[in-house]
C-alpha positions in Angstrom: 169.2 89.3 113.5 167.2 92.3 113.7 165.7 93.6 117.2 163.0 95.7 117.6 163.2 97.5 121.1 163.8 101.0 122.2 164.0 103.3 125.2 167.0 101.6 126.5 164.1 98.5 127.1 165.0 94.9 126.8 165.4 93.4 123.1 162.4 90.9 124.2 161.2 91.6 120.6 163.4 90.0 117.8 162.5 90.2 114.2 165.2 87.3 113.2 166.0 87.2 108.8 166.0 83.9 108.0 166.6 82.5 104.3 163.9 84.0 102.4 161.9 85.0 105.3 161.3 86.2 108.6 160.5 85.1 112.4 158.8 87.8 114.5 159.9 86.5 118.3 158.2 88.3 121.4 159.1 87.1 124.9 161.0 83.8 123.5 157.9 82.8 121.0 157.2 82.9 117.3 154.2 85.2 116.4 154.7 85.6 113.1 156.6 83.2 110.6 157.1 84.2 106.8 159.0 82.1 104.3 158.1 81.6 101.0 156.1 78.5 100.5 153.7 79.8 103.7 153.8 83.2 103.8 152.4 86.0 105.9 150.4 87.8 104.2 148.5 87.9 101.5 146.0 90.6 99.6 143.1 90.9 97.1 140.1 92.3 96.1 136.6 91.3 96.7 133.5 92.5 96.1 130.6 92.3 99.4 126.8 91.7 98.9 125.0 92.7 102.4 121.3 92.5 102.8 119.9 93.6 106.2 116.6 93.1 107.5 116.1 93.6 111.5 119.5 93.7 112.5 120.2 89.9 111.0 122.9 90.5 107.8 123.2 88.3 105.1 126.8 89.1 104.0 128.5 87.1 101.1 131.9 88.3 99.3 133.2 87.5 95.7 136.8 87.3 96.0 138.0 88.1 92.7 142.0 87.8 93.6 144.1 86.9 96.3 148.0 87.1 96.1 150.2 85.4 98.1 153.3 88.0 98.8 155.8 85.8 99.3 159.2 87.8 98.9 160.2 89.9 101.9 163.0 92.6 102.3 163.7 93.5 105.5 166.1 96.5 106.3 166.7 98.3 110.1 166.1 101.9 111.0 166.4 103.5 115.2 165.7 99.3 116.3 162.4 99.3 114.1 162.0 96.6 111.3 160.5 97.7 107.9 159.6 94.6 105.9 158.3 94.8 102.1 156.3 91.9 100.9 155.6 91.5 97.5 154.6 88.7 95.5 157.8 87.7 93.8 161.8 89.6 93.8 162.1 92.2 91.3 158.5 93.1 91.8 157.1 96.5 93.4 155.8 95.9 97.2 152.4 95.0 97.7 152.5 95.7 101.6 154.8 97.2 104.0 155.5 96.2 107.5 156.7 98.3 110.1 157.2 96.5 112.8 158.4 98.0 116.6 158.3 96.5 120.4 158.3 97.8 123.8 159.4 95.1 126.4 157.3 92.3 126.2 154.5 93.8 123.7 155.0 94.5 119.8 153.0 96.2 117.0 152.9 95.8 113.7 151.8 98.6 111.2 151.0 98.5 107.6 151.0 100.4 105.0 149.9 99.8 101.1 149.9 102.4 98.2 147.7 100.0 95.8 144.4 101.5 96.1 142.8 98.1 94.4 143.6 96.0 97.8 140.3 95.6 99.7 140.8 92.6 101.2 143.9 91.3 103.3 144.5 87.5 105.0 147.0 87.4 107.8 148.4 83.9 109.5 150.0 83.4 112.7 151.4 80.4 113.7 149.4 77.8 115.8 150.6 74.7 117.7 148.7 71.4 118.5 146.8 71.5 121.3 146.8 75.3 122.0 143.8 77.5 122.9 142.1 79.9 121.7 139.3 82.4 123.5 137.5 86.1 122.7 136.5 87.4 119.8 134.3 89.8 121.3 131.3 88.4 123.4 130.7 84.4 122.2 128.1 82.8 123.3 128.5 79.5 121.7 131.8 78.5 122.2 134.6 79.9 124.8 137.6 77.7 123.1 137.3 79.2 119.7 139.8 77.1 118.3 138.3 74.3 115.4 136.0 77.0 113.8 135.7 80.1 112.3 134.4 83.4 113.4 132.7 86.3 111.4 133.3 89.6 113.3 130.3 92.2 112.8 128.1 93.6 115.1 124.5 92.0 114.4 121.3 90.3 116.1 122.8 86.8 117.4 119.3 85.5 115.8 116.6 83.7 117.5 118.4 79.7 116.8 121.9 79.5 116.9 121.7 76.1 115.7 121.1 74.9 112.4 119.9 71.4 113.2 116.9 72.5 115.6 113.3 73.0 114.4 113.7 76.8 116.3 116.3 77.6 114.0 114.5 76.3 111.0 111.4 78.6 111.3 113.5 81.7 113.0 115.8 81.0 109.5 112.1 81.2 107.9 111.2 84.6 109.5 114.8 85.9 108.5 116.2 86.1 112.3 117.8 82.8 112.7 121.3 83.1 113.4 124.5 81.1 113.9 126.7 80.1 116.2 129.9 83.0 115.3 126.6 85.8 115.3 127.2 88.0 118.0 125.6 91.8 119.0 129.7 92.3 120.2 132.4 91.3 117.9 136.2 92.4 118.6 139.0 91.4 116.6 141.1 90.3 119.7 142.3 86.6 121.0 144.0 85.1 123.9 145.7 82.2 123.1 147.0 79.4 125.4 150.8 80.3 125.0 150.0 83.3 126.8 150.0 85.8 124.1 147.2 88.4 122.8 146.7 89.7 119.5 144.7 92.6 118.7 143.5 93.8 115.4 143.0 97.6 114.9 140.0 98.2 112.4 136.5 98.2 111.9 135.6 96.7 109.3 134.3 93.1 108.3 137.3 90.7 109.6 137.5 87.3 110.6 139.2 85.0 112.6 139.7 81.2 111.2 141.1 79.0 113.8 139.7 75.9 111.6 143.6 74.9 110.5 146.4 72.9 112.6 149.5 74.8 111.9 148.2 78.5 111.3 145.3 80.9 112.6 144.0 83.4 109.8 142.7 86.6 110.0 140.5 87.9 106.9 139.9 91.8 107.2 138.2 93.6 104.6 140.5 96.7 104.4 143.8 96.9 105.4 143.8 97.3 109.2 145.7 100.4 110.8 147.8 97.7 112.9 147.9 94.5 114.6 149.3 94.3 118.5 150.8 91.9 119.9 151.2 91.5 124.2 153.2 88.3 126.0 153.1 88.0 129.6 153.9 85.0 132.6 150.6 84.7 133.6 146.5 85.0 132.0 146.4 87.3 134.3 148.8 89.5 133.2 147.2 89.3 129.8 143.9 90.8 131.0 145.4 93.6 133.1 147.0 94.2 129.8 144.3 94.2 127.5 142.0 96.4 130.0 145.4 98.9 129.9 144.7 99.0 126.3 141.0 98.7 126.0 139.7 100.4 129.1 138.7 99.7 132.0 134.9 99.9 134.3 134.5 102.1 137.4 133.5 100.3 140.6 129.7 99.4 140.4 127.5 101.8 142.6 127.3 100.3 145.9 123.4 101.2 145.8 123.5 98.4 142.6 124.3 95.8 145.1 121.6 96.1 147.6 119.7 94.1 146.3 117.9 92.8 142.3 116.7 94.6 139.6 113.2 94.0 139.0 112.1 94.4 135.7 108.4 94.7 134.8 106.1 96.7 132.2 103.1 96.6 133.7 102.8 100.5 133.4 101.3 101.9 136.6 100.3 97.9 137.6 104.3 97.7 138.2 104.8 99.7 141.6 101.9 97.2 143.3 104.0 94.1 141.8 107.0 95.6 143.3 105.2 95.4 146.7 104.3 91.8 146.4 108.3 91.5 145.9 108.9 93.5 148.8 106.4 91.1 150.9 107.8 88.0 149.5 110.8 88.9 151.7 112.8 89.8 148.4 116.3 92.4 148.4 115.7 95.3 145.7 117.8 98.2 144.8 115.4 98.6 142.0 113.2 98.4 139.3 113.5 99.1 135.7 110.8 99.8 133.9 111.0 99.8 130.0 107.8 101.0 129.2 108.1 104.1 131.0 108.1 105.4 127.2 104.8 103.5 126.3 103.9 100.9 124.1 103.0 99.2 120.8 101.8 95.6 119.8 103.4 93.9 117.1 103.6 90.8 116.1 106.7 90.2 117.8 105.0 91.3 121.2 105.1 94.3 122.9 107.8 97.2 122.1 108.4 100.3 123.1 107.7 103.1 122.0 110.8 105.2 121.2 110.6 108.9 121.3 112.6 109.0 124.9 110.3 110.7 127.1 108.3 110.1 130.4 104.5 108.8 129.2 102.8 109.9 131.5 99.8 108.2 130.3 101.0 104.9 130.8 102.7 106.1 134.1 101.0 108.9 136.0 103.2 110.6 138.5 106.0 108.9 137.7 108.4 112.3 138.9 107.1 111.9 142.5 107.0 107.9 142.2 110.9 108.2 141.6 111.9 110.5 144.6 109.4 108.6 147.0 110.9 104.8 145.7 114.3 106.8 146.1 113.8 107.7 149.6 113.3 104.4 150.1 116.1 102.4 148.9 115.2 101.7 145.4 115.7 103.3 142.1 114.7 103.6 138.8 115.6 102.8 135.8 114.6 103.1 132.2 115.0 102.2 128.7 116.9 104.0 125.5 118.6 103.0 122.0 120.3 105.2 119.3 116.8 105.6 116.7 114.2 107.9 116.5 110.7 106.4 115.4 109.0 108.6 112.9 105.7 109.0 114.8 107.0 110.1 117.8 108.0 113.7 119.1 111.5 113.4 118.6 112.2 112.5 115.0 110.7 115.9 113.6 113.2 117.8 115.4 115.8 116.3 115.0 115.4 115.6 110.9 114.7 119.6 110.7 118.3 120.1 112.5 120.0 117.5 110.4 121.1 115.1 113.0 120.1 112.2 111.5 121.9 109.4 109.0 121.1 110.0 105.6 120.0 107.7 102.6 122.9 106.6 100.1 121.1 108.0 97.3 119.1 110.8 98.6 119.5 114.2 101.5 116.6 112.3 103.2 117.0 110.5 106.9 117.6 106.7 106.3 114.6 104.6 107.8 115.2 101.7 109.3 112.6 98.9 109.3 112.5 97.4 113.3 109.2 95.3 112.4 106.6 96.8 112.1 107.5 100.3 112.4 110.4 102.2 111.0 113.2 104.5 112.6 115.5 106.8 111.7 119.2 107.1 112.9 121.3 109.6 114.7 124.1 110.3 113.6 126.8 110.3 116.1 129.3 111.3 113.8 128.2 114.8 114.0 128.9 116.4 116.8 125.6 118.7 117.2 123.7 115.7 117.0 125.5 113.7 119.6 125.4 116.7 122.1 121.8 117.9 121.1 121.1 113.4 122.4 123.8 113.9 125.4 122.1 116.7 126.6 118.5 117.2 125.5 117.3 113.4 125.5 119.4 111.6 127.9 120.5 114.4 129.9 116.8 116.3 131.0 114.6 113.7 129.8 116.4 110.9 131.4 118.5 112.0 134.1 117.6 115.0 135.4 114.1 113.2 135.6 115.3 110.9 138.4 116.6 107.8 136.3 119.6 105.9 138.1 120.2 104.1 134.7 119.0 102.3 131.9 119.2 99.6 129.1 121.1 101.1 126.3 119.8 99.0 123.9 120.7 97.9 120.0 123.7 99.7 118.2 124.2 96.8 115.8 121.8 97.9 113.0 123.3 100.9 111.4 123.2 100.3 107.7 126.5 99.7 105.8 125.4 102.0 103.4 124.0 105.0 105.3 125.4 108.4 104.7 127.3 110.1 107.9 128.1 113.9 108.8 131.6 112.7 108.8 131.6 110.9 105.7 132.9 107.8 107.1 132.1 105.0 105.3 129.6 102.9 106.5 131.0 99.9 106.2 133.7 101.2 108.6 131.3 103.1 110.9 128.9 99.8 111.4 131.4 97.8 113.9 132.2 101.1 115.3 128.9 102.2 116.0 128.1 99.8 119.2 131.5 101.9 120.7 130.2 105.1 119.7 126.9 105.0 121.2 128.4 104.0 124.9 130.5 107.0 124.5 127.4 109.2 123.7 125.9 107.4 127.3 128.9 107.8 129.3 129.6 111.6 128.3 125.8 112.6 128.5 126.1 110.5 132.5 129.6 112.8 132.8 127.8 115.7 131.5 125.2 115.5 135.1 128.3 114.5 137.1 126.7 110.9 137.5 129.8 108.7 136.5 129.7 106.0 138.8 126.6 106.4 140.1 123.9 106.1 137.5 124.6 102.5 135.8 123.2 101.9 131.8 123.7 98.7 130.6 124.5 97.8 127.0 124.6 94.5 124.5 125.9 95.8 122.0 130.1 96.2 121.6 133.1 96.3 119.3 137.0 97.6 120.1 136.7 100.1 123.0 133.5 99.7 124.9 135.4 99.1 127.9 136.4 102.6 128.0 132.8 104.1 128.0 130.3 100.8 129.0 130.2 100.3 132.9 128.0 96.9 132.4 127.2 94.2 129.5 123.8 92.3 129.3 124.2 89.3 127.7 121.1 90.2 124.9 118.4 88.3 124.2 118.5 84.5 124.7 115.5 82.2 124.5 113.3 81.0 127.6 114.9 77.9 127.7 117.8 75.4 128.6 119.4 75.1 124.8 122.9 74.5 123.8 123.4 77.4 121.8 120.6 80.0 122.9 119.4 79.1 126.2 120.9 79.7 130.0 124.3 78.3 129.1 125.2 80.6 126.8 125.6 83.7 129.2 128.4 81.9 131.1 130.2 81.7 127.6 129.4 85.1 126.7 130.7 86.5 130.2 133.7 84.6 130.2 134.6 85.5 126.8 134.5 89.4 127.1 135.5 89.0 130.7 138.8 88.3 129.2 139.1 91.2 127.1 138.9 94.0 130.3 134.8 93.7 130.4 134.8 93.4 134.1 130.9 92.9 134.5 128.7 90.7 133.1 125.0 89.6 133.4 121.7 88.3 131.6 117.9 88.6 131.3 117.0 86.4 134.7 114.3 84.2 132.5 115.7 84.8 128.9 113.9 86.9 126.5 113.0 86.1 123.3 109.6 83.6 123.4 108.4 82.4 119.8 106.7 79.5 118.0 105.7 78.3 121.4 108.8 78.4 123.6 107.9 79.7 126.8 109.1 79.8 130.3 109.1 77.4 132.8 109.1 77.8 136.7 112.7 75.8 136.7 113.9 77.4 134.0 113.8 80.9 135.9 114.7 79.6 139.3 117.8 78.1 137.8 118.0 81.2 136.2 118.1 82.8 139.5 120.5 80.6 140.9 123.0 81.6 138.6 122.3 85.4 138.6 122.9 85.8 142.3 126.3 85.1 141.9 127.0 87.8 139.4 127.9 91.4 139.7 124.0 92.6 139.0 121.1 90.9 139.3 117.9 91.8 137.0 115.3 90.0 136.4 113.2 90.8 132.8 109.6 90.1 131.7 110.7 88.8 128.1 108.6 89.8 124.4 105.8 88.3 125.8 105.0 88.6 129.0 101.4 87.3 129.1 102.2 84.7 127.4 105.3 83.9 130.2 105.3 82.9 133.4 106.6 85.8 135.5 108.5 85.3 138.9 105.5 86.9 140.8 103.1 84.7 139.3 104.1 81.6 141.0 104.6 81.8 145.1 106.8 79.5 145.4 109.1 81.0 142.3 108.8 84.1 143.8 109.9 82.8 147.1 113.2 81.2 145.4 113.8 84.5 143.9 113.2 86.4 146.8 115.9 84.2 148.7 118.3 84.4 145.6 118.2 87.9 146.2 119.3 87.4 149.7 122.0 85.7 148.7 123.2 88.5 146.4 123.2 90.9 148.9 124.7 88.4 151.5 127.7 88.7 149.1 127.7 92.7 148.1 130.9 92.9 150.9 132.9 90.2 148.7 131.6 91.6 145.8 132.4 95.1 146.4 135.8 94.1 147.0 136.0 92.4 143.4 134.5 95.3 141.8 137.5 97.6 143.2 140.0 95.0 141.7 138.3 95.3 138.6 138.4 99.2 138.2 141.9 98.5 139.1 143.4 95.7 137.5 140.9 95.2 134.8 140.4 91.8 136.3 136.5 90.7 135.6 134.0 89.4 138.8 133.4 85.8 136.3 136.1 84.4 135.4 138.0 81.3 133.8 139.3 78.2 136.0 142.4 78.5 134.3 142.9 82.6 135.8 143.6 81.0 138.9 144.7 77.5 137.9 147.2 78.0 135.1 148.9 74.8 136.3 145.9 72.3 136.0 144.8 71.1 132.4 141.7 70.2 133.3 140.8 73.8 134.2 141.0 75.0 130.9 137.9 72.4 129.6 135.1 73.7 131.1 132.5 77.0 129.0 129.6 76.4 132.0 131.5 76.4 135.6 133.2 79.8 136.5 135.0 81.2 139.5 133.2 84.4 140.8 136.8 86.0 142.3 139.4 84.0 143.0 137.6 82.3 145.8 134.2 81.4 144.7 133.2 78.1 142.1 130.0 78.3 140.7 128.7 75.6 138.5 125.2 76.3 137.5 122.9 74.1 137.1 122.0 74.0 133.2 119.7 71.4 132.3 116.0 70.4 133.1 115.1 68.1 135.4 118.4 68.1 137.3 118.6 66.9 140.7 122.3 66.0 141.4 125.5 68.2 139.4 129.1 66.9 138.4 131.6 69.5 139.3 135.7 69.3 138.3 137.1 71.0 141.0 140.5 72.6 140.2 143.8 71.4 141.4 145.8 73.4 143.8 143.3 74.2 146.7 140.5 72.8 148.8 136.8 73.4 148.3 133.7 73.7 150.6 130.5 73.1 149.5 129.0 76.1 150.8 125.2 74.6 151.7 126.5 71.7 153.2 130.4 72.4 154.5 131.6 69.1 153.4 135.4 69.6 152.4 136.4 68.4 148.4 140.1 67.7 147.4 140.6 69.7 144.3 141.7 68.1 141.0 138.6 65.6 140.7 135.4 65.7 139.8 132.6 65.3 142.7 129.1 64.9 142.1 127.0 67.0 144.7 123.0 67.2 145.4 121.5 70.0 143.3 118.1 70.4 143.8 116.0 73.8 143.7 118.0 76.5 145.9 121.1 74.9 146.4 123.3 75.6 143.1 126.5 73.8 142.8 128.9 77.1 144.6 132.2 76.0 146.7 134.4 78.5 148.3 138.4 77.6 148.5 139.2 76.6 152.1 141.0 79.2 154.0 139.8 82.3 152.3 140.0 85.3 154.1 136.0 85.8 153.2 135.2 81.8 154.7 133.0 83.4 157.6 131.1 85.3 155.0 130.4 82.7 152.5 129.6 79.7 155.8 126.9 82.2 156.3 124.9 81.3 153.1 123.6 78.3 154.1 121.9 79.7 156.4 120.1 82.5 154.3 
């Protein structure tokens, strides 16, 4: 037997020889099984072909070897394991292990000397009927397990799924996407057996979970290390992984006031505002994306993005902020990491060499964002990510008035541009989405604003949590679909939830309207539904707004939202109190059934019902037409039906009127917040 432990800690992690092989036991389990016929690990070479065009890759590899190393030698130094894997005895080692634990958490290293291994497969042992959840942000599928999962930062696509006619002309147009495509990959799982694994790189990886007895990791590089954390509970696991990851400050209390209204109406916007106001609605502010200006494409409108008040498109804004501030409600903007070349910015910032370079050229690298072209900054030098800190967020943004912003994109920097710090693309690309929260959250420290001003981002790899105080779930379609539509944002919260991203929340509406798919007035009042019983509320006027119908188009979908709105703030005392647990334990405001109910099967089934705390159920109404909802209600407590009162025994399912304003939500009996949440219905 050899143990792995040290600092006079518990031996929970065993590395046990076995003939021929090895068993890697943490906390009573097997992690990692080697013997020869299924071994560990095995390398190769391959050789990538990536074509980007508007943040959608087309990646394809040509594997031209992979080894199986299936001899191991294990020997014992100070309670750490060293195991060298080759591919048959008497042969040099392909792959070292190195292989140490801490109580119930282990880490395994590697090292490799062969400078022709690009490629490296990994397999861990899986069991029949476990689970499987994270990967980043998913959107299509919470259990992961049965499929496989590219990891790289990208454009999710316009269809998701490759039997609808959307997909088919998206895939036309070059921005369909599938069902793994995601703007925020992470190389992390959560599996069933209580156990995480983390995978420390950057670079292409994948996770397979398409096999009965094994899951397999592909990475294309071999990774600095692979982590390993047990604990009793799911709980424990995300406290764990937001130790490791990082973790959110509270939300600013101003945040919970009331919702977000988005509009781009230039100076049109503030009199919308005020038919919001008069509708009755709760606002702690409106963001305003086109407070840079605008240009028409064919996509719709887009921004213009130089960074800087237009004051043409809205005049006075500087004493429109302080006077909207004065009375409750703050403003927000618009930024992302590029530079287009017709604007103020680019010029400067090209003359002081801050920006990405061309593989095979000392010019900028222009990016192609449809219709106009972009260049990069390069974060990777630190005069440019100071000079962007300072000089565009800091005085343009801040010190303007803005309480936040969309930090938009991060997932299209080209696997072959040319950085200050000559990392390699292909490395810096996952990275990029975590660098360019950092350059946010330093330029917010910078003006002393941490915790106060609140930027929002959808892009994400490894580490976001440290620097990101808030994910948007990107852009989904204006509509109900499986794998594009409303659903998909309670997947996609619940999935980085686990992973220590402690708030959550979606374009109230969806965004992206082609080939004819626009809103409907149910569609965003369902939309609503759902949104008030998340950490933030914002509502967003899509690509097209005139072709959309926009909450203050309709009165009685402005009414709905207007009392959806209520019903956030109703809740800010609750919420305010999850949002401390979250900066503290890492515990996110959405969560699984099966946080709280690790004891009942049945609450590990469900991708579209989530508890919001421990003592909230919401089950959002996600299909057209809907007039009635079937709810599983988790063993273990009882649940009130909070417009009606009427008391549910948990572990069944109950099927409960649904119609417009009254969204499937149950509190557990005998909460401490009961008196709080009885007062809903009455909102």
């Amino acid at each position: 037997m050899r143990r792995g432990s040290r600092r006079g800690v518990a031996a929970i992690m065993d590395v046990n020889e076995r003939a021929e092989g090895f068993d890697l036991v943490l906390s009573g389990q097997v992690l990692v099984r080697h013997r020869p016929d299924s071994p560990f690990a095995f390398v190769g070479a391959g050789e990538p072909a990536i074509q980007m065009r508007n943040g959608n890759f087309k990646i394809e590899d040509y594997v031209s070897a992979r080894v199986p190393l299936t001899h191991a030698v294990l020997s014992l130094k100070d309670g750490v394991a060293t195991i060298a894997l080759s591919p048959a005895p008497g042969q040099p080692a392909r792959l070292n292990l190195i292989v140490d634990g801490d109580g119930p958490d282990a880490v395994i290293r590697f090292e490799s000397h062969d400078s022709t291994i690009n490629r490296l497969w990994l397999r861990f042992p899986a069991e029949a009927g476990e689970k499987v959840w994270g990967g980043g942000e998913q959107m299509s599928y919470f259990d992961l397990r049965g499929r496989r999962f590219p990891l790289w930062t990208s454009e999710p696509g316009v269809g998701r799924d490759k039997s609808t006619f959307l997909t088919f002309q998206a895939d036309q147009a070059g921005a369909g996407g599938d069902y793994f495509n995601t703007n925020y990959p992470q190389p992390t799982w959560l599996s069933s057996r209580r156990y995480a694994l983390h995978v420390e790189t950057t670079a292409w990886s994948a996770f397979d979970f398409r096999h009965d007895d094994f899951h397999e990791v592909e990475v294309w590089a071999i990774p600095e290390r692979v982590e390993l954390w047990t604990r009793e509970s799911f709980a424990g696991l995300v406290r764990a992984l937001s130790d490791r990851f990082g973790r959110q400050p509270p939300l600013p209390t101003w945040v919970m006031e009331g919702a977000i209204i988005g509009l781009k109406a230039g100076d049109e916007s503030f009199a919308r505002l005020e038919a919001y106001r008069a509708a009755g609605a709760a606002i702690s502010g409106i963001w305003c994306e086109d407070w840079v200006g605008v240009r028409q494409t064919s996509f719709g409108r887009r921004l213009f993005w130089d960074w800087k008040w237009n004051p043409a498109r809205y005049p006075g804004l500087d004493c429109r902020i302080a006077d909207l501030r004065r009375e409750g409600v703050r403003f927000l903007g618009y930024v992302n990491p590029y530079l287009c070349v017709d604007g103020t910015q680019f010029p400067v910032a090209a003359a002081a060499g801050f920006l990405a370079l061309r593989p095979d050229a000392d010019t900028p690298y222009l990016v192609d964002f449809g219709e106009f072209t972009c260049g990069v900054v390069d974060f990777t030098n630190p005069a440019a990510a100071a000079w962007f800190e300072d000089a565009v967020i800091g005085r343009e943004m801040i010190d303007f008035g803005l309480s936040g912003w969309m930090a938009d994109f991060g997932e299209y920097l080209p696997h072959d541009a040319r950085l200050a710090s000559g990392l390699d693309g292909m490395l810096a690309h996952n990275a990029w989405p975590t660098i360019w929260a950092e350059v946010n959250a330093r330029a917010v420290a910078r003006r002393g604003k941490t915790g106060e001003i609140l930027f929002f981002m959808r892009a994400g790899f490894t580490g976001v949590q440290s620097f990101c105080p808030l994910l948007w779930a990107g852009d989904q379609s204006v509509d109900f679909s499986r794998h594009d539509g409303l659903q998909t944002v309670i997947c996609g919260a619940l999935s980085s939830g686990l992973l220590g991203n402690a708030y959550h929340h979606s374009d109230i509406g969806g965004y992206t309207s082609l080939f004819g798919n626009v809103r409907t007035a149910e569609l965003i009042q369902r939309w609503s539904e759902m949104a008030a019983f998340t950490p933030v509320m914002r509502s967003h006027e899509g690509n097209r707004p005139d072709d959309n119908l926009q909450i203050d188009h309709d009165p009685e979908v402005l009414s709905h939202f207007a009392r959806m709105t209520r019903v956030y703030r109703h809740l800010a005392p609750y919420l305010g109190e999850l949002s401390k647990e979250a900066s503290l334990t890492g515990l996110p405001v959405q969560r699984p059934l099966f946080l709280h109910f690790e004891d009942d099967p049945r609450a590990y089934d469900s991708q579209t019902v989530y508890l919001y705390g421990p003592d909230l159920l919401v089950a959002p109404v996600i299909a057209a037409g809907a007039v009635s909802w079937t709810v599983y209600l988790p063993a273990g407590a009882d649940w009130v039906h909070v417009w009606t009162g009427a008391v549910h025994q948990g572990g069944a399912e109950v099927r409960v009127a649904a119609p417009i304003g009254q969204p499937p939500v149950f509190s557990r009996a005998g909460s401490a917040h009961s008196p709080l949440f009885a007062g809903l219905a009455s909102l």
